[in-house]
C-alpha positions in Angstrom: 30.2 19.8 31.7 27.3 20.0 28.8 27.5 18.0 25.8 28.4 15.1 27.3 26.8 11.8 27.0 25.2 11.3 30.9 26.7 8.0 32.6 24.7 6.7 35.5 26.2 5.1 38.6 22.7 4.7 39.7 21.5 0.7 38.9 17.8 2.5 38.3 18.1 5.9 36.5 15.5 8.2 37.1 14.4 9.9 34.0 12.0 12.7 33.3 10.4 12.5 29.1 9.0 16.0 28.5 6.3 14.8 25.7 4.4 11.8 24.9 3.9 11.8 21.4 4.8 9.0 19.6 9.0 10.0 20.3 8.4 10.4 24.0 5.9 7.0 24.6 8.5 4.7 22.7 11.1 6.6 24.3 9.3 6.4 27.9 8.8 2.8 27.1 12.1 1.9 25.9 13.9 3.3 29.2 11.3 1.5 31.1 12.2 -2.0 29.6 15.6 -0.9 30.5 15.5 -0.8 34.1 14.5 2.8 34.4 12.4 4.7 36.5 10.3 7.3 33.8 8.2 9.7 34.5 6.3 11.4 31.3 4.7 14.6 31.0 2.2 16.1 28.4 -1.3 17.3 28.8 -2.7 15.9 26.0 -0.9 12.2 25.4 -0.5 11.3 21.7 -3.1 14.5 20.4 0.2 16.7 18.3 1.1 15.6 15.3 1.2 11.6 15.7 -2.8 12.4 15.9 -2.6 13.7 12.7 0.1 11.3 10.7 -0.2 9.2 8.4 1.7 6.4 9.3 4.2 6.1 6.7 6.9 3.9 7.3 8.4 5.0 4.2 12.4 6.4 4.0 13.1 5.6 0.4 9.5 7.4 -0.9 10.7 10.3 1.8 13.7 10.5 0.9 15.1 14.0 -0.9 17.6 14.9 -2.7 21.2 15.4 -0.8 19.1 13.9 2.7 21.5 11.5 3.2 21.7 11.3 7.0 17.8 11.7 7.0 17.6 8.4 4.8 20.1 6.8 7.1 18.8 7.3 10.0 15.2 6.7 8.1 16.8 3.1 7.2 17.8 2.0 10.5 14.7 2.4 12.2 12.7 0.5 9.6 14.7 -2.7 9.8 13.8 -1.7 13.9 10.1 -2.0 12.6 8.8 -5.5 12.6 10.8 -6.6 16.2 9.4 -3.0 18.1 6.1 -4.1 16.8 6.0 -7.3 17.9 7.3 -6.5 21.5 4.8 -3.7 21.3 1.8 -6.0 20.8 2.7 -8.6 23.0 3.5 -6.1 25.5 0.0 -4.4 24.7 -1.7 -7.4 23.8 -3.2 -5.6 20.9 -2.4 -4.8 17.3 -0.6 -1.6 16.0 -1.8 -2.3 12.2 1.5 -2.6 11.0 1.5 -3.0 7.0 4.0 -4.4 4.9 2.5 -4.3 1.9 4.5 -1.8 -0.2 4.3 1.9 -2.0 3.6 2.9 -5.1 4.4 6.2 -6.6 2.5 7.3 -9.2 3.4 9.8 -12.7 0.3 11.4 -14.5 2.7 13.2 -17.3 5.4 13.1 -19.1 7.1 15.5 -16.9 6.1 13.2 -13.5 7.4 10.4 -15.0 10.5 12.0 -16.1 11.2 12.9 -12.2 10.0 9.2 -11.4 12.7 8.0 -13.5 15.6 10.3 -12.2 14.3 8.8 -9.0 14.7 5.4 -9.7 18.3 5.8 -11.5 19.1 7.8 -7.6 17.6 4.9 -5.5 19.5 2.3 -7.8 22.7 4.0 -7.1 22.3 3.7 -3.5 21.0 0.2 -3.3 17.5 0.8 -2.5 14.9 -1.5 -3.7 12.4 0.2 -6.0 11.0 -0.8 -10.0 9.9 1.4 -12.4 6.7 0.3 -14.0 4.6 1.5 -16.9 1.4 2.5 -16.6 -0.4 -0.1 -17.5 2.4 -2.8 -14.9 1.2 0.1 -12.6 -2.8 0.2 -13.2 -2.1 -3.6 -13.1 -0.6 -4.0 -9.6 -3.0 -1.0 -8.1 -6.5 -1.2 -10.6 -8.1 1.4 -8.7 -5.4 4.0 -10.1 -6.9 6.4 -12.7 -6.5 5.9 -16.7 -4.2 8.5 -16.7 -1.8 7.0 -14.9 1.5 6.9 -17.7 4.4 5.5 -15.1 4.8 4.0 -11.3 7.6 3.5 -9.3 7.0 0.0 -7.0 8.9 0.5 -3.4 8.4 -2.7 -2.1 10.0 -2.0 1.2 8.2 1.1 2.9 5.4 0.4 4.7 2.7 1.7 6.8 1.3 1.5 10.3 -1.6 2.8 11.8 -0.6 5.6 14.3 -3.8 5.7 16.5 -3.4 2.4 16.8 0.2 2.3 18.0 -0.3 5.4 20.2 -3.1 3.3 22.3 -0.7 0.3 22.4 1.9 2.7 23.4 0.1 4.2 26.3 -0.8 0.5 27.9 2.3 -1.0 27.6 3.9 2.4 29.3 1.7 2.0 32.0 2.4 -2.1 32.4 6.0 -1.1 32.3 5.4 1.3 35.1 5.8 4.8 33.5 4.3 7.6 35.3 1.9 9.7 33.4 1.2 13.4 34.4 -1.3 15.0 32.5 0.7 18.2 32.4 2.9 20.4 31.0 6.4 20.7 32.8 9.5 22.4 32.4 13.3 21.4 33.7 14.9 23.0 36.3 19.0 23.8 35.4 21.3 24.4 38.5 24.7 25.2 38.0 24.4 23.7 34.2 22.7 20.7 35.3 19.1 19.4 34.6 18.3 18.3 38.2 14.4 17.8 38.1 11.4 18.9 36.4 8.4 21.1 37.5 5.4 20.9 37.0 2.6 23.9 36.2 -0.3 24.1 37.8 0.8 22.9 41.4 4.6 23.4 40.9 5.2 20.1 42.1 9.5 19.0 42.2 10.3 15.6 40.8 14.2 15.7 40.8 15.8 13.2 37.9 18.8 12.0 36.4 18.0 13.0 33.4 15.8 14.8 31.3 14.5 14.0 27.9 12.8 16.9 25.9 10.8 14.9 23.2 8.0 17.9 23.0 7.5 18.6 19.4 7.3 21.7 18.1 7.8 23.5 21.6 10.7 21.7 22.8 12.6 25.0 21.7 10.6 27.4 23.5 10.3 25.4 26.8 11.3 28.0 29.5 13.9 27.5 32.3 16.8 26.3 29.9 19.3 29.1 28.8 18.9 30.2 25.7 20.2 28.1 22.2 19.8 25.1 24.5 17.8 23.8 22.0 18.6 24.6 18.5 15.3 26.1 16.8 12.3 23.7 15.9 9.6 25.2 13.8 6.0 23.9 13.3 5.4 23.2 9.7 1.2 22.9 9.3 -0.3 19.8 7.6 -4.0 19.1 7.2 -4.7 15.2 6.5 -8.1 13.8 6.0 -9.7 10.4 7.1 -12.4 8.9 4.3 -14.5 5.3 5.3 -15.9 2.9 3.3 -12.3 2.4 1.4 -12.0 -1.5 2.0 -10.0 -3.0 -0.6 -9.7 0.2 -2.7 -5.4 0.1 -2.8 -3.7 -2.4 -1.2 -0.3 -0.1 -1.3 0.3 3.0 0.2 -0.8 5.7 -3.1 2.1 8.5 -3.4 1.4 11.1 -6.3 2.4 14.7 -6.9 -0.8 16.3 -8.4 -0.4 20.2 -9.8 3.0 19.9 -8.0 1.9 19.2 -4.5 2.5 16.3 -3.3 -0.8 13.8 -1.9 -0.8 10.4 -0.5 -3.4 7.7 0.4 -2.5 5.4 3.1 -5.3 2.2 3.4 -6.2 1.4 6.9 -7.3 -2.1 8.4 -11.6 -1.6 8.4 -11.8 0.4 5.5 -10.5 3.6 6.5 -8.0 5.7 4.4 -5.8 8.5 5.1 -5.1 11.4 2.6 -2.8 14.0 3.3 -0.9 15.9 4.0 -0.8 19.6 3.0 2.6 21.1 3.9 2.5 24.6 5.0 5.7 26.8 6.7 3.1 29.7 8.4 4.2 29.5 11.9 1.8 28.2 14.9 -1.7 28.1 12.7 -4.1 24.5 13.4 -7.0 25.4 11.5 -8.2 23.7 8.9 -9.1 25.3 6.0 -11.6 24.4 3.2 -8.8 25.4 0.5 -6.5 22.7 2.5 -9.5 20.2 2.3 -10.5 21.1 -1.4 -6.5 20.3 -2.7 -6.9 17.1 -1.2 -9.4 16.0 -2.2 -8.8 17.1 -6.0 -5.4 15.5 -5.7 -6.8 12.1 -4.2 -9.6 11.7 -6.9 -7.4 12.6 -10.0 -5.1 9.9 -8.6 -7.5 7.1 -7.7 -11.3 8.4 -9.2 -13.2 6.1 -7.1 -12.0 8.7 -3.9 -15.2 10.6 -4.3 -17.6 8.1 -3.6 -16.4 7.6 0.0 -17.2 9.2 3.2 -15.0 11.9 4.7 -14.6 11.2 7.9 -12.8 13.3 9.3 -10.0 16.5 8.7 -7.1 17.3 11.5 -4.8 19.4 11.2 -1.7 19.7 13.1 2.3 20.9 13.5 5.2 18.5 12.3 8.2 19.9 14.5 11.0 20.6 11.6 14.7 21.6 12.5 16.8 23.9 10.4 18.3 21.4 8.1 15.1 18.7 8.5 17.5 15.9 10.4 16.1 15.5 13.7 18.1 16.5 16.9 18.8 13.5 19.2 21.4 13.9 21.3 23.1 15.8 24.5 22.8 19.5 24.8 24.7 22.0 26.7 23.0 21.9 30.1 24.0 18.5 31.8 22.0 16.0 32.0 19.1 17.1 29.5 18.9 15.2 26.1 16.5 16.1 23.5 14.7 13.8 20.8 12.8 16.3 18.5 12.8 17.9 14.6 11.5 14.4 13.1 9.2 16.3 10.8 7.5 13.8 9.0 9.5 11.0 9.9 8.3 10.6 13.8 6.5 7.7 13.0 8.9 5.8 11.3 12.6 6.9 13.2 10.3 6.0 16.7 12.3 3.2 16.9 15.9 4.2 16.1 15.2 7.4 18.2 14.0 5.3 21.5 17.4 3.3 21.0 19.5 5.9 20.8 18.3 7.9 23.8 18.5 4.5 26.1 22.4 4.1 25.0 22.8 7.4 26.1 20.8 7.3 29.4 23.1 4.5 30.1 26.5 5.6 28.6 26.8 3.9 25.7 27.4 5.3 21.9 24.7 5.4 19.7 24.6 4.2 16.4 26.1 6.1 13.7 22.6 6.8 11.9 21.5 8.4 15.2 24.6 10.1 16.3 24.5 12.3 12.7 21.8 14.2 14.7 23.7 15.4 17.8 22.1 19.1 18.4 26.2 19.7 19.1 26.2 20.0 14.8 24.5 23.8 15.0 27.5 24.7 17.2 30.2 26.4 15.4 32.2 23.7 13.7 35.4 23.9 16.3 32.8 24.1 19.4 31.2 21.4 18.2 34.1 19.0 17.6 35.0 19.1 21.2 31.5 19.2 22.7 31.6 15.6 20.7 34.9 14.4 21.9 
């Protein structure tokens, strides 16, 4: 079989989520809600990279150049956004800090505000909502912004949540919903080209499944017991964020700015928190933080909004976004029966959670995906006649 969508004659599928980041709790969660029984596995819940994000909710800001099925599949999940929320609180019965106050990007030169422009003539063409502003309309809307501001661009529609926040929601409304939750690593067990259960280490306990769902970051490819290419390479790209207090009613929009051409952002938090980040750095499997990752930051931050270096640093993480060769996530079938993976978000985890837990429960119960989500079937790193019959 392989590369086939699974299709359950069982009324109650039993499923087996390798990862509880923020893709495998709203995918654990998700499947619950839909008559599933889930089992989830990860020794640290929610401590990867949602630990370390920022929150952005933000696919027109994110979006690059030629990323079209990123941006589409960025799109979908943010109109998801307000309704997973609000079942997510209620659920939870407590807030995720969802923010829908807006971006601003910001231009300190003639050659940023160039790029801002070209940006805004790109977004127009494809509908999006932004407005360019000058910088005064820019200082105006955000005052905290430094005098040197020369040009914004306004992106009314991408917002923010606050990812600690919706992790602890996550992990009680899991629980109500009856998720299992196995503080351990585990890896599938393939007979005869089938994912038939999952073991786990340490006591090598058997928990046989319909299905199972490898949603574990940046080791999702390099989970052993699945033949090899069964997942197409993820890499871990490195970013260091920082957390600063005392920043209550500093912005009131997510901050984006590129600063001696790396890119910073400032993302206001409910209680006066703000996040800063993120460094983006392609040297393999390296967490430490680093005080030349901690000084660009900062430097970037206060050139952008001055008032930065009166506040408290609070904290700096770093951690491993989980990137896949051509930065669309994979979310899809692979070619062991039975095993679907939901990985590669990069820095979009936060914001495709949504779109990414809907697509997995239409597979888990035989129905197509949307097209947004179905642009990231694994089967597209298959050589191109391969892959049009492992998607037939």
């Amino acid at each position: 079989m392989g590369w086939e969508t699974p299709r359950m004659s069982a009324p109650r599928p039993t499923v087996c989520v390798l990862g509880a980041g923020v893709i495998g709790l709203s995918i654990a969660w998700q499947l619950a809600e839909s008559g599933c029984r889930v089992t989830l596995f990860d020794p640290n819940p929610a401590c990867g990279a949602t630990h370390a994000a920022a929150g952005m909710l933000a696919p027109v800001s994110e979006s690059g150049y030629g990323e079209t099925e990123v941006l589409g599949l960025g799109l979908e999940s943010l109109r998801r956004w307000p309704r997973f929320a609000a079942d997510l609180e209620q659920a939870a019965e407590q807030p995720v800090g969802l923010r829908r106050h807006g971006t601003i990007l910001v231009a300190h030169d003639a050659d940023d505000a160039r790029e801002l422009s070209r940006f805004a003539e790109l977004t127009a063409r494809q509908g999006l909502p932004t407005e360019l502003l000058t910088g005064r309309a820019a200082r105006a809307l955000e005052p905290a912004l430094s005098p040197r501001t020369v040009a914004g661009l306004e992106v009314p529609g991408d917002h923010s949540v606050d990812t600690r926040a919706l992790t602890r929601a996550l992990l009680v409304t899991t629980a109500r919903a009856g998720v299992v939750l196995h503080r351990s690593p585990a890896v599938p067990v393939v007979r005869d080209g089938r994912a038939v259960a999952v073991t786990r280490a340490g006591d090598g306990s058997h928990h046989p499944c319909d299905v199972v769902v490898v949603a574990a970051g940046a080791d999702s490819s390099l989970l052993p017991g699945l033949p090899p290419g069964t997942v197409p390479p993820v890499r871990p790209v490195k970013g260091q964020i920082l957390r600063l207090r005392g920043a209550a009613g500093l912005v009131r929009l997510t901050v984006r700015a590129r600063v001696a051409g790396e890119q910073v952002y400032l993302v206001p938090r409910a209680g006066g928190e703000l996040v800063v980040g993120a460094t983006t750095e392609d040297i393999g499997p390296d967490t430490r933080i680093t005080v030349g990752g901690v000084h660009d930051l900062l430097r970037a931050a206060t050139t952008v909004v001055p008032e930065v270096r009166e506040l408290e640093l609070a904290e700096a993480c770093a951690r491993l976004r989980p990137s896949s060769a051509d930065n669309l996530p994979l979310i899809g079938a692979t070619s062991v029966s039975g095993l679907l993976v939901a990985t590669g978000h990069y820095r979009g985890g936060i914001l495709m959670a949504p779109a990414t837990a809907a697509a997995v429960a239409d597979l888990v119960h035989g129905r197509a995906c949307s097209q947004a989500a179905a642009a990231c079937s694994p089967a597209r790193f298959l050589p191109r006649p391969v892959a049009q019959e492992a998607t037939r």
